[in-house]
C-alpha positions in Angstrom: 105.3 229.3 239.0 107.0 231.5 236.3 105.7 232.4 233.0 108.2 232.2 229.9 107.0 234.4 226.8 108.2 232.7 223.9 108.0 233.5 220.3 107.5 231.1 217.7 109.0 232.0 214.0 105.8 232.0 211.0 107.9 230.7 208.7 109.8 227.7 211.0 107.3 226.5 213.6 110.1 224.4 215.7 112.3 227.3 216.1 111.3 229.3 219.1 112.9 232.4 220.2 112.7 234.6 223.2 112.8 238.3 221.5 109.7 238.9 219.2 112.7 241.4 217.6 114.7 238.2 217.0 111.7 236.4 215.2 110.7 238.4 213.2 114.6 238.9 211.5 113.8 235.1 211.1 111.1 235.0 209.2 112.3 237.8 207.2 115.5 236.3 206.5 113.9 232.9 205.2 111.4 234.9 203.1 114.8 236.1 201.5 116.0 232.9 201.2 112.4 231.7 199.6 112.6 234.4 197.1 116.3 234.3 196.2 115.6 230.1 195.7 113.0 230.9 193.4 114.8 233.7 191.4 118.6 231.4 190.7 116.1 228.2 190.1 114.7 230.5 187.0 117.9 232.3 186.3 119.6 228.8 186.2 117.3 226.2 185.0 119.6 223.2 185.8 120.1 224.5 189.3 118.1 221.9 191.0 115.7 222.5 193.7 117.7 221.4 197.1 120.8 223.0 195.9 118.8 226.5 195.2 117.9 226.0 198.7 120.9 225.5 200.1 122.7 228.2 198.0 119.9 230.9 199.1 119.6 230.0 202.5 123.4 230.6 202.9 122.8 233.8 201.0 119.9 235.0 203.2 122.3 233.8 206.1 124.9 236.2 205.3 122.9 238.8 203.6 125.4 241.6 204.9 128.8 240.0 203.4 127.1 240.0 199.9 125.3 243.6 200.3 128.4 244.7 200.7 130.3 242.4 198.0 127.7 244.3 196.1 128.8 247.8 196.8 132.3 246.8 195.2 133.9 245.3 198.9 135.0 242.1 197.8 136.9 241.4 200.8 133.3 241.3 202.4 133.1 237.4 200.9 136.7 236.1 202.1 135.1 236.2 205.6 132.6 233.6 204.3 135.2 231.2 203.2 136.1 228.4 205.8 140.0 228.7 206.7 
């Protein structure tokens, strides 16, 4: 019988993973996410709740396209936008 080490993400019990390395870039991208949802709903008061989520999840998501938008690349962002 084998044994499987599997590693289960804090933050999004169903999602399992096989690298504790991997995890934990999980949970630290949805407590991104968290925290970016609750910064634009106060920056944006009419930003409702599921459409914060969605808009900092896919920020969190693609945390190195914007870093970089940041740093002046703008081209960084095109590669986010479907074709």
């Amino acid at each position: 019988m084998a044994v499987e080490v599997v590693y289960r993400s804090s933050r999004d019990p169903e999602q399992l993973f096989m690298d504790k390395a991997e995890a934990d870039r999980h949970d630290k991208m949805l407590e991104l996410a968290e925290t970016l949802g609750d910064v634009l709903q106060k920056a944006v008061p009419s930003l409702g709740e599921k459409t914060a989520e969605e808009v900092s999840l896919f920020m969190a998501q693609h945390r190195d396209a914007f870093a970089k938008a940041f740093k002046n690349n703008l081209e960084a962002l095109t590669e986010l936008i479907p074709k």
